[in-house]
Backbone as a ProteinNet text record, in pm:
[ID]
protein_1_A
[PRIMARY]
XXXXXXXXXXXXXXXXXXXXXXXXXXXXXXXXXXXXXXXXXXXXXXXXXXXXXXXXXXXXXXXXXXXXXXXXXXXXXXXXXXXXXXXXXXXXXXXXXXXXXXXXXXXXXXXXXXXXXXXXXXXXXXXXXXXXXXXXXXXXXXXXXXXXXXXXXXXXXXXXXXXXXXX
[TERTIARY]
1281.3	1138.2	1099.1	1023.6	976.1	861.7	821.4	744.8	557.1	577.3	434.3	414.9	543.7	495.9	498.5	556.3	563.8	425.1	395	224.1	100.7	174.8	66.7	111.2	216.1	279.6	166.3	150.2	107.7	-20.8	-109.1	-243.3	-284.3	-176.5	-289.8	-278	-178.5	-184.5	-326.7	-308.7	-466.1	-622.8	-662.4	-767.8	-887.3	-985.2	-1092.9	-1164.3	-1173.5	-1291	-1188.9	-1276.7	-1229.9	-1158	-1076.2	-991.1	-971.2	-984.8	-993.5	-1135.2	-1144.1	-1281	-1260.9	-1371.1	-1412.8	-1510.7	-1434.7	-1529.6	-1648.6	-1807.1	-1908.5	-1986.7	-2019.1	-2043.1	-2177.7	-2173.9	-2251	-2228.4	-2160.1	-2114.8	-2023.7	-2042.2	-1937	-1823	-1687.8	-1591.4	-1601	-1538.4	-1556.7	-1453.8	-1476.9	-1386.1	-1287.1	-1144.7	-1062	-978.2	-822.8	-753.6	-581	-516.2	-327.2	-305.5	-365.2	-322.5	-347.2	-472.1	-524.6	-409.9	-344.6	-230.1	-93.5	-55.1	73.7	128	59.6	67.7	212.5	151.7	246.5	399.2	421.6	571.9	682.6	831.6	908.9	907.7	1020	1051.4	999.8	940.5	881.7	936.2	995	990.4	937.7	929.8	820	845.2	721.4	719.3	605.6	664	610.1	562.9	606.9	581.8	664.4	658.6	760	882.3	923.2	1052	1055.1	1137.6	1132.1	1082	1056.1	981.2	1009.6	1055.6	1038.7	943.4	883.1	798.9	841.8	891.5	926.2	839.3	771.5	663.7	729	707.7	734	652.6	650.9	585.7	516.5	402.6	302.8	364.7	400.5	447.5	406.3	419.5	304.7	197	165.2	-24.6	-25.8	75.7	74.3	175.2	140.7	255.7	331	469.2	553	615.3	667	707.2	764.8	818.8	853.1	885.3	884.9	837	989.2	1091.1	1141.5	1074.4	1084.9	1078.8	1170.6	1223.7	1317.2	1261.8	1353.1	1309.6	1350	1356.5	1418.1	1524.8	1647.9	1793.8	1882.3	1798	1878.5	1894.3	1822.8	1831.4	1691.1	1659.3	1543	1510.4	1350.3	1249.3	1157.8	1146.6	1050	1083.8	1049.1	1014	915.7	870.2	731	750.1	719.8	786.8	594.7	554	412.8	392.5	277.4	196.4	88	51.7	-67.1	-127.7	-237	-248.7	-390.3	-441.6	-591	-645.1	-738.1	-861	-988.9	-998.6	-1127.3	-1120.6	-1237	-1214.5	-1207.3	-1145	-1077.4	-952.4	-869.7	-782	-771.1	-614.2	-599.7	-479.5	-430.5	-301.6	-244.5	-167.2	-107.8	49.4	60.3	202.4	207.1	341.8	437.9	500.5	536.4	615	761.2	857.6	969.2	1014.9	1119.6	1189.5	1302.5	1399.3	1535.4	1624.5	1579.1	1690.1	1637.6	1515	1439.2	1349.3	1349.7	1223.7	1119	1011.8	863.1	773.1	687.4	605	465.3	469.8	349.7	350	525.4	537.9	482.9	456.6	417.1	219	191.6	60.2	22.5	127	80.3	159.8	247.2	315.3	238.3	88.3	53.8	63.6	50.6	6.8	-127.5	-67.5	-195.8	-243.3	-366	-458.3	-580.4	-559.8	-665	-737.9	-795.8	-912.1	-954.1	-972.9	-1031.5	-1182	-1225.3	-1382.5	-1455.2	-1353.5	-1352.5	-1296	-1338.9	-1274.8	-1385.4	-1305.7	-1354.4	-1237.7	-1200.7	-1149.9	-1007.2	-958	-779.7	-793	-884.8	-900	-902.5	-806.1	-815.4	-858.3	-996.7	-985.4	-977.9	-878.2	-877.2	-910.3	-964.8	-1016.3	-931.5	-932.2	-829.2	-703.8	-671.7	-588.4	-636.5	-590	-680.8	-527.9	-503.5	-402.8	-466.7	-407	-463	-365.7	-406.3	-288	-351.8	-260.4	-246.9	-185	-126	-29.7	30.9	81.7	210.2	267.7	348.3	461.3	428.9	319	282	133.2	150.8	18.1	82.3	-70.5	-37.3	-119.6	-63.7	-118.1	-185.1	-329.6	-408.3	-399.3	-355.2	-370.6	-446.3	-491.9	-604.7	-518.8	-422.5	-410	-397.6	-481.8	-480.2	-321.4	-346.5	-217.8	-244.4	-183.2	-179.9	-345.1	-424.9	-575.7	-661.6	-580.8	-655.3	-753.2	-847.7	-918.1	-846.4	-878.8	-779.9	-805.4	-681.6	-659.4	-635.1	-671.2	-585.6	-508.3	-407.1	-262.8	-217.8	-180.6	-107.9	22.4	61.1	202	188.4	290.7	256.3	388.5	378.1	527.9	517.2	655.5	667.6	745.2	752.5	841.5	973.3	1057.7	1193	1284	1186.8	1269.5	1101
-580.5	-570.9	-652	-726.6	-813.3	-752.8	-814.8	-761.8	-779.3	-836.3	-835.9	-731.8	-723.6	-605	-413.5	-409	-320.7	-304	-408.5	-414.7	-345.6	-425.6	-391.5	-197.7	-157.1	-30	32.6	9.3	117.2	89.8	-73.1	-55.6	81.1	91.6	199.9	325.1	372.5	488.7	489.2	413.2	325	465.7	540.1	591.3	521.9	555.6	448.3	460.3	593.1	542.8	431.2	389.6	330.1	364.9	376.5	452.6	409.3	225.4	130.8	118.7	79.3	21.8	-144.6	-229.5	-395.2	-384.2	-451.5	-401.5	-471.1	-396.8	-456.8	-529.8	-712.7	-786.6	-682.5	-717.9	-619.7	-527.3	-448.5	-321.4	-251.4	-254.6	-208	-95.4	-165	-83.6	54.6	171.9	289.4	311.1	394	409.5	521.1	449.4	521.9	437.7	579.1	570.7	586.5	520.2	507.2	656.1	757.1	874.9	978.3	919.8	963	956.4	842.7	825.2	847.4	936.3	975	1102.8	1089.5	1209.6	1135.5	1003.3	918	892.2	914	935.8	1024.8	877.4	991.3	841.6	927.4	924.6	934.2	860.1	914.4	802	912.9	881.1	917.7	793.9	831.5	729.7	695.3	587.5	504.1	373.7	254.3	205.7	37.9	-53.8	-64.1	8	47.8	86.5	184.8	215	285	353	422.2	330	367	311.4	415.6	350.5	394.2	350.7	422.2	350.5	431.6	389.5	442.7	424.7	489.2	466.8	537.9	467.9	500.7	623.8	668	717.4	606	635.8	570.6	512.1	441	337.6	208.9	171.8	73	29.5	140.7	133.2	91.2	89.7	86.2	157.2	166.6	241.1	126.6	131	2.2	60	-34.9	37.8	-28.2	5.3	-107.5	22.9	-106.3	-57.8	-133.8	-63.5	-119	-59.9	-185.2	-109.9	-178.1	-23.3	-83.3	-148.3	-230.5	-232.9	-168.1	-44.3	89.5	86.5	-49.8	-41.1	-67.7	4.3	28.8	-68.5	-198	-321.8	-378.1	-447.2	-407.1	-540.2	-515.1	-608.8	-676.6	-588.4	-654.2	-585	-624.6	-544.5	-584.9	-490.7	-508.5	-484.1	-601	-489	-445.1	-385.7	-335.2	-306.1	-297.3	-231.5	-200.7	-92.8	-39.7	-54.6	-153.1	-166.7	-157	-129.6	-118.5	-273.1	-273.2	-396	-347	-337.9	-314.1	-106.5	-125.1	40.6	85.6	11.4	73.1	31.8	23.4	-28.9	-146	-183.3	-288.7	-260.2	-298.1	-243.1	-380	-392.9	-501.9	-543.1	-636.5	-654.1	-784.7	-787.2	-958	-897.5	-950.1	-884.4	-1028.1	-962.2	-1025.6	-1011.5	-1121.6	-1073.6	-1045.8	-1016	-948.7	-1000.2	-1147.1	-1199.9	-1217.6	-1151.6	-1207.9	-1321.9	-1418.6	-1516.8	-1445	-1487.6	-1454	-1504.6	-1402.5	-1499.2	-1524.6	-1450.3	-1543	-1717.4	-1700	-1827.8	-1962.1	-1986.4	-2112.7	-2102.8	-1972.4	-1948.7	-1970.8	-2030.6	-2026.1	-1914.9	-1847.8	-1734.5	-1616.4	-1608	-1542.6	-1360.7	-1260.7	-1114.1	-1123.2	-1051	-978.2	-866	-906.2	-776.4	-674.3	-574.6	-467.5	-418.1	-443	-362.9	-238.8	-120.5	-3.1	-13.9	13.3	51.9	173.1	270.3	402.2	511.5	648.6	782.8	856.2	959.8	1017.1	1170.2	1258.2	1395.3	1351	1320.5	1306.9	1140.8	1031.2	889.4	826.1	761.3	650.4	480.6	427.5	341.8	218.8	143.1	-2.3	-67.1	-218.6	-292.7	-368.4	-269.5	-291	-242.2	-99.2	-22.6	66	206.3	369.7	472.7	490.7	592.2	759.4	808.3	961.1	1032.6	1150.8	1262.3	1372.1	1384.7	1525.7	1630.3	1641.3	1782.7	1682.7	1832.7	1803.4	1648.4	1697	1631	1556.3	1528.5	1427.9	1329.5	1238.5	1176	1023.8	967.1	814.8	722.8	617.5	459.4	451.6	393.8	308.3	176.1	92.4	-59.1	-121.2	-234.3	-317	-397.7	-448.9	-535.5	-621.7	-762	-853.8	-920.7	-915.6	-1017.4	-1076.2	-1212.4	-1305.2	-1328.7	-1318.6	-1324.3	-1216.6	-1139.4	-991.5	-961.6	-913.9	-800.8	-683.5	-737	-597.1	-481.4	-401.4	-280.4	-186.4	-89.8	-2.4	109.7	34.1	83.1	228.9	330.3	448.7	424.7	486.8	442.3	596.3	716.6	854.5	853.2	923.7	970.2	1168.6	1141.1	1300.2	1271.3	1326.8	1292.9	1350.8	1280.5	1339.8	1346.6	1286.1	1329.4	1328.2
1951.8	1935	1812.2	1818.4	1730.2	1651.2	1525	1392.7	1525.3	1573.2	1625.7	1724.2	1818	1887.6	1845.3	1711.3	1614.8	1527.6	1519.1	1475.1	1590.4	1665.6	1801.4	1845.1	1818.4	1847.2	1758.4	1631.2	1473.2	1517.7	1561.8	1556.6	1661.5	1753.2	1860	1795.1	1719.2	1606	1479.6	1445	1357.9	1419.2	1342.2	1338.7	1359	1466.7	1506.7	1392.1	1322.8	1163.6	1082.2	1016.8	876.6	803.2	785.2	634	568.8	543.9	416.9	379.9	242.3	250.1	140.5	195	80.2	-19.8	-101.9	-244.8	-172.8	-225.2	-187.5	-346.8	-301.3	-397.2	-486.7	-609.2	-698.2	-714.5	-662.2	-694	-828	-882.2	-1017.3	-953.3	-1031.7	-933.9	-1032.1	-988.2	-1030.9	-1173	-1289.1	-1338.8	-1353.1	-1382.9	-1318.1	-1439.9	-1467	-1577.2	-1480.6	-1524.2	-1487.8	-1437.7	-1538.3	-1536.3	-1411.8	-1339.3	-1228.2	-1108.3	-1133.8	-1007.8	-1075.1	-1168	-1209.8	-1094.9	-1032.2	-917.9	-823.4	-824.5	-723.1	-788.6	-880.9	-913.2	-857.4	-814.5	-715.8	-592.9	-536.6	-423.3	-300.2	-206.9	-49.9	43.7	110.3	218.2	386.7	458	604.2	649.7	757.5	858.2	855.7	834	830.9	940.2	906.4	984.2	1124.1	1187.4	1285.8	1277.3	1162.4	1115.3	984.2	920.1	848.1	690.4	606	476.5	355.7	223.7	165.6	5.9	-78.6	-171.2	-256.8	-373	-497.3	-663.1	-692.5	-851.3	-939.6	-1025.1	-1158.9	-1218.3	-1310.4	-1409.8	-1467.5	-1516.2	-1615.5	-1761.5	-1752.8	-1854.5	-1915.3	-2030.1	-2075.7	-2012.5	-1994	-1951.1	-1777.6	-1667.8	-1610.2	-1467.8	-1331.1	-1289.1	-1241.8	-1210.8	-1134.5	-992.6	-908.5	-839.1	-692.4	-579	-481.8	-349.1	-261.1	-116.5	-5.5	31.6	118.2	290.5	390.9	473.5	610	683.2	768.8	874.1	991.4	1103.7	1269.9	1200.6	1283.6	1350.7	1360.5	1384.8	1263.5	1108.5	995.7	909.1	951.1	852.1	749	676.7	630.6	694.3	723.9	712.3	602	533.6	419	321.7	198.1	30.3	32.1	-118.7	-165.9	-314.1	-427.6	-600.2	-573.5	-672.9	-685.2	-805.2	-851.2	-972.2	-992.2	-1006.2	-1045	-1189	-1225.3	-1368.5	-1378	-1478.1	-1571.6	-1539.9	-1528.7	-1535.5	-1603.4	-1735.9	-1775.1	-1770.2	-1702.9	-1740.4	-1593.1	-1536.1	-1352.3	-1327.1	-1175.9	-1179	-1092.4	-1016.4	-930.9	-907.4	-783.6	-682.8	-656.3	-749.2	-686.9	-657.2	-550.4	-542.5	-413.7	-409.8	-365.6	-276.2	-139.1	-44.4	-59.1	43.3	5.6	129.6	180	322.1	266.2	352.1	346	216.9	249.6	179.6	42.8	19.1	-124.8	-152.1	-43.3	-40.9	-56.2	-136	-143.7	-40.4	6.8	135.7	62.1	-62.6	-156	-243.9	-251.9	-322.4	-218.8	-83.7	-45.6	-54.3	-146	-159.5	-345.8	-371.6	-543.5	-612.3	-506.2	-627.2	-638.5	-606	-686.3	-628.8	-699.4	-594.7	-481.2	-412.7	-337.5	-423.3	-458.1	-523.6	-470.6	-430.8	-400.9	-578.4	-524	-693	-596.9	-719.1	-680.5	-634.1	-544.3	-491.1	-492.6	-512.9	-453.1	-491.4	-579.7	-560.7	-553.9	-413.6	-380	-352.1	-420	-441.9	-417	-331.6	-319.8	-249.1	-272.8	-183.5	-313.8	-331.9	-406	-329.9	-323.3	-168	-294.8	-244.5	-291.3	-208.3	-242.5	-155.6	-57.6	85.5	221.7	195.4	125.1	68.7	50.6	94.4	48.4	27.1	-87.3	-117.7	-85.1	28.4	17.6	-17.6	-87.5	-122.7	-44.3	37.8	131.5	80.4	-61.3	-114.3	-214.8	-236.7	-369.9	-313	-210.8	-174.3	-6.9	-23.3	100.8	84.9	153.2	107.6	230.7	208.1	369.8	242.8	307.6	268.6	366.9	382.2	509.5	461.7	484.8	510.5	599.4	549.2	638.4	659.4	804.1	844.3	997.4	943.5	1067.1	1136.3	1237.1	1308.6	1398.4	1421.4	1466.9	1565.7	1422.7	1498	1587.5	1569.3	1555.2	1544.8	1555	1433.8	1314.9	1256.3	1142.6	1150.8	1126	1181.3	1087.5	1084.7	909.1	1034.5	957.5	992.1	912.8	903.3	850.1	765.9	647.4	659.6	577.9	628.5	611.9	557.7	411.2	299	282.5	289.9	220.3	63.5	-12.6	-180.2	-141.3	-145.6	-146	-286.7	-385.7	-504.4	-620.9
[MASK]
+++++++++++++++++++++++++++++++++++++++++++++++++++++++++++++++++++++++++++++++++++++++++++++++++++++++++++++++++++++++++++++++++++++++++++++++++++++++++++++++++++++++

């Protein structure tokens, strides 16, 4: 099974509301402090991109959280990484991070190197919504990523990616 028809598997899981939201131009993003998401420290694991996933954060450390994302491709081998960081911009935040294939190539480096960045848009009681990124905490020890993503000319889809903390 190939990465597209694994996409196409998660979009029909995909909730018909919205569960991401885009920063809207003029809008001042909300403020929000590192400490708000020290919740996300630890271990989780769940189900990804068609296969099991895991995302690991740091604790809040020099002013920011760190952190990385393997995920399998459900016959035990990996498909992608992700390193990540959650850091301060002013008096809100920004979610950012670089994906990686197996072998460690960057699929940002033929783009300038640079991260993919979500800026915060949004809290709302346990929704942290970044822009085409929404961290929810469902409990102590569970909580989903919604992702906004397009494929191969799509319409974009916000995809689920649901963790329990295992450490």
């Amino acid at each position: 099974m190939g990465l597209t028809e694994i996409v196409a598997g998660l979009l029909v899981l995909a909730a018909a509301d919205p569960q991401t939201r885009a920063a809207l131009p003029g809008t001042p993003p909300p403020h929000a402090r590192i400490a708000d998401l020290a919740w996300l420290q630890g271990e989780w694991h769940g189900d990804g991109y068609g296969g099991p996933a895991t995302e690991v954060y740091s604790a809040p450390q020099a002013g920011g959280i760190a952190g990385h994302f393997l995920q399998e491709d459900g016959k035990g081998a990996v498909l992608f990484y992700e390193l990540l960081q959650i850091v301060p911009r002013g008096q809100t935040l920004v979610y950012r991070l670089r994906h990686f294939n197996a072998d460690l190539t960057g699929w940002e480096d033929a783009k300038g190197g640079k991260a993919v960045e979500f800026p915060l848009v949004a809290v709302e009681d346990n929704r942290f919504f970044f822009d085409g990124l929404t961290l929810v905490r469902e409990g102590p020890d569970t909580f989903t990523v919604w992702v906004k993503i397009a494929e191969d000319g799509k319409a974009a889809q916000d995809v689920p990616f649901r963790y329990r903390r295992i450490r």
